[in-house]
C-alpha positions in Angstrom: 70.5 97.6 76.0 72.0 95.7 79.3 70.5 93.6 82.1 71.2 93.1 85.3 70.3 91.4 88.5 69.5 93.7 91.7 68.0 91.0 93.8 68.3 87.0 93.6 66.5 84.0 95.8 66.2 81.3 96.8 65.3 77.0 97.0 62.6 76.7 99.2 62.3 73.2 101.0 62.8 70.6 97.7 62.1 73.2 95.0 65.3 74.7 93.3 64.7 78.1 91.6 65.8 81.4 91.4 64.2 84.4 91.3 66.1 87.4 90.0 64.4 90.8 89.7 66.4 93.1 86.2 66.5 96.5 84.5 66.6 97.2 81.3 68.7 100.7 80.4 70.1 102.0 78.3 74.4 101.1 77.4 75.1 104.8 77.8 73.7 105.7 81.2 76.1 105.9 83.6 74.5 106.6 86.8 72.7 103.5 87.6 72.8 102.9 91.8 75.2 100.5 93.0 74.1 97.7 95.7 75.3 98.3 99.3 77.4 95.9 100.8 74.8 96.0 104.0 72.7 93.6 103.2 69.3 95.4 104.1 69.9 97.6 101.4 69.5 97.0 97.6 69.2 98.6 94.4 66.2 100.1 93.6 65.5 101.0 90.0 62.3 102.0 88.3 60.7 99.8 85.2 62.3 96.2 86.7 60.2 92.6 86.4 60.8 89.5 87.6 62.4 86.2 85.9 62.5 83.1 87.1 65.6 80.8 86.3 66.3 77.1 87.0 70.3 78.2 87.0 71.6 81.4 88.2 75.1 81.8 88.1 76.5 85.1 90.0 79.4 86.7 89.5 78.0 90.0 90.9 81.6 90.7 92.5 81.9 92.3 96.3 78.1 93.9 95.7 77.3 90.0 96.8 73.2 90.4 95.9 73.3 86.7 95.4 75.0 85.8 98.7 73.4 88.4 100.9 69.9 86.9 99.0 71.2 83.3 99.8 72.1 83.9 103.7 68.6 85.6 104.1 67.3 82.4 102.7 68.9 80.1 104.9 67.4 81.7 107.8 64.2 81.8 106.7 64.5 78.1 106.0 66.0 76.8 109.2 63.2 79.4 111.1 60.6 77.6 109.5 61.8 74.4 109.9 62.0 75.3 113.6 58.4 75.7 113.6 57.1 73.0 112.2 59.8 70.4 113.5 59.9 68.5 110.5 61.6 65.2 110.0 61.4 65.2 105.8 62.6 69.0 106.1 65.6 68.8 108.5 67.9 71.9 109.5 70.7 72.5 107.4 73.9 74.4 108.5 73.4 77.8 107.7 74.9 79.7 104.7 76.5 82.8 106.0 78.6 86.0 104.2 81.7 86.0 106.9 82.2 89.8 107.1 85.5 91.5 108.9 85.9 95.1 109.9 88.2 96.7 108.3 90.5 98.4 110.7 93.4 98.9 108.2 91.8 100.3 105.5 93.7 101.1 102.3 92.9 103.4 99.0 94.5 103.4 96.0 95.3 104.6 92.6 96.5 103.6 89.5 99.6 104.2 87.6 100.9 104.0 83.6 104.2 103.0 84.0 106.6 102.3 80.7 109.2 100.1 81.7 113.1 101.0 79.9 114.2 97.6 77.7 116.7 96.8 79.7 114.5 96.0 82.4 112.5 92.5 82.0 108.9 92.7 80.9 107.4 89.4 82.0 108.0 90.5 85.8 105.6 91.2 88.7 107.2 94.7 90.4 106.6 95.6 94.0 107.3 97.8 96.4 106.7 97.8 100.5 108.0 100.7 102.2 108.9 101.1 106.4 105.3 100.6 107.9 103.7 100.5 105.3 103.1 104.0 104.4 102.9 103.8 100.9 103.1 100.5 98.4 103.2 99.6 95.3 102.6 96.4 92.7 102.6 96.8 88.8 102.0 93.9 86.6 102.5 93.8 83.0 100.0 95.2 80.4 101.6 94.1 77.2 105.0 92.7 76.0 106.5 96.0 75.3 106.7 97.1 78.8 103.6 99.0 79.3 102.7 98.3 82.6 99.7 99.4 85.2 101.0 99.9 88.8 98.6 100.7 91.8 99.6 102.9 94.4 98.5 101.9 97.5 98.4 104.6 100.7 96.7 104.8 104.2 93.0 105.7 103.9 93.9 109.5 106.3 96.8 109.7 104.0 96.9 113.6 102.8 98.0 112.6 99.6 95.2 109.9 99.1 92.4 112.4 98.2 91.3 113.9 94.9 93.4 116.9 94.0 96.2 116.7 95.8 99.4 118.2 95.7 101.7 116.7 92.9 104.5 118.3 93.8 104.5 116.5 97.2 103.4 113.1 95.5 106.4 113.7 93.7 108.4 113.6 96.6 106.8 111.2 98.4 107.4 109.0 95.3 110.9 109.8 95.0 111.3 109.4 98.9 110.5 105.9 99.0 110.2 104.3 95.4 112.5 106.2 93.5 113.8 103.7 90.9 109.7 103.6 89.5 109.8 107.6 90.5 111.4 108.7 87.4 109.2 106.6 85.3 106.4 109.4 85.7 106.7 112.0 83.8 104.9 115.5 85.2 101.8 114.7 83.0 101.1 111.4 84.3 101.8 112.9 87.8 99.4 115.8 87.8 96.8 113.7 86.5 97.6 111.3 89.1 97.1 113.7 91.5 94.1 114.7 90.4 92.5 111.7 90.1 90.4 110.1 93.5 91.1 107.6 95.0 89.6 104.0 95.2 88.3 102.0 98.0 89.1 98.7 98.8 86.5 96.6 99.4 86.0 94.9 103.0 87.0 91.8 103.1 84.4 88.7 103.2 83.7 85.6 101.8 81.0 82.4 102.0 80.8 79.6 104.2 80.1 76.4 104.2 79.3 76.2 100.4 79.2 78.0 97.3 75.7 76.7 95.9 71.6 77.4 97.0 70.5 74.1 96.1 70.6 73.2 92.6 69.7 76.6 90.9 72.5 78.9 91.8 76.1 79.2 92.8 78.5 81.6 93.2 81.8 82.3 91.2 84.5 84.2 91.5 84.6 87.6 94.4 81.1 86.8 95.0 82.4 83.9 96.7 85.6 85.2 98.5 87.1 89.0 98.8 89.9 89.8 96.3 91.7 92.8 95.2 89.8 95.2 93.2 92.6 95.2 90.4 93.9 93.8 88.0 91.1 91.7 87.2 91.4 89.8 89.5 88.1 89.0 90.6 87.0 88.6 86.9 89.8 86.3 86.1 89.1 84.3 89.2 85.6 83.6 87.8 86.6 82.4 84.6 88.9 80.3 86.4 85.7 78.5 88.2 84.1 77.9 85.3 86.6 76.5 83.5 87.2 74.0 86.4 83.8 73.8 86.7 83.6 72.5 83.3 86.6 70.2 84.1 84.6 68.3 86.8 81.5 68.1 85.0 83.5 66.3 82.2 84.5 64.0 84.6 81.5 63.2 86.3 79.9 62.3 82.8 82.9 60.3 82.2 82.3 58.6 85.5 78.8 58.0 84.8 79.2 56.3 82.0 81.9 54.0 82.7 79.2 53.2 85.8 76.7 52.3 83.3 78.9 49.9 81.2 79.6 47.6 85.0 
């Protein structure tokens, strides 16, 4: 069985909480809805109940639930706040998801590449061709020289859809990259071919802080756009708590070296 959160609040006034609704399914189903990144629209599953949570920390990725739920909040707040003109309550600056259009928008897929031993193995590879028409990055997998490479292409690209031609990937490959070109073997470029591509997501990130109060905050891409490979945004999270932990260490440090004055 797995859980997870499709929708998070809130601290209202001086009260820190969180509010997350869950679903319980089953590890094997596959086709459970995705949240949209417009925030009006949410996942909506059957069977869900509510739990309530002093600390919520979300790592829910470009979906953003928590965000989106976190902005909402804010304006509610500051509304109300409005209303009643209160002096104990007073207006705070706004959270807000930043969002950009995406007017260069970029698909990709991805790429086992083996590496010959006379070429190093602990090496980032990339490639930018002539405007840009089609890129490439690989990063290690192992120490052997297994690597994963993402090919990156213009969204109208003819060769960016599902089922395209391999023999014209092929060329297109051996066009502008071909030193990773005869890498692929005719397997891996068929099924390369056939594969669809991925979206990027649109870039955004949060503003002017990465916590509701004293009940949730946000880790990782929740917080700020990256790429979509690589694990990247995972790793990134990791990386917060870790110096999360770092600074919590300290502050008890600091606190009780305050005490002994």
């Amino acid at each position: 069985m797995r859980f997870f959160a499709i929708y998070a609040c809130h601290s209202k006034l001086c009260i820190d909480f969180c509010d997350s609704r869950v679903s319980k399914c089953e590890s094997g189903q596959e086709d459970i809805p995705k949240a949209s990144e417009t925030e009006q629209v949410l996942c909506s599953l059957d069977d869900t109940y509510l739990i309530k949570t002093e600390l919520a920390i979300a790592t829910d990725g470009s979906a953003r639930i928590f965000a989106n739920a976190i902005e909402r909040e804010d304006k509610k707040y500051n509304n109300l706040v409005k209303k009643i003109n209160s002096v104990m309550h007073p207006m705070k600056r706004p959270f807000k998801v930043v969002r950009y259009i995406d007017d260069n928008q970029r698909v990709y897929k991805s790429i086992p590449i083996k590496l010959p031993k006379h070429w190093r193995h602990d090496l980032n590879y990339s490639v930018r061709t002539k405007g840009s028409q089609m890129n490439l990055d690989a990063l290690p997998a192992d120490d052997k020289g297994n690597y994963c490479a993402i090919l990156l292409f213009k969204a109208n690209d003819l060769l960016a859809v599902e089922n395209c031609d391999s023999n014209q990937l092929r060329d297109r490959i051996d066009e502008y990259m071909p030193q990773f070109s005869r890498l692929i073997d005719e397997p891996t470029m068929e099924k390369i071919a056939l594969k669809p591509p991925s979206r990027l997501p649109s870039f955004r990130y949060v503003t002017p802080r990465l916590n509701q109060g004293k009940g949730t905050v946000l880790l990782g891409d929740c917080a700020h756009t990256v790429k979509p490979y690589f694990g990247l945004g995972a790793n990134s999270a990791l990386e917060d708590v870790s110096v999360s932990d770092d600074i919590s260490f300290i502050i008890k440090l600091l606190v009780c070296d305050l005490a002994e004055l």
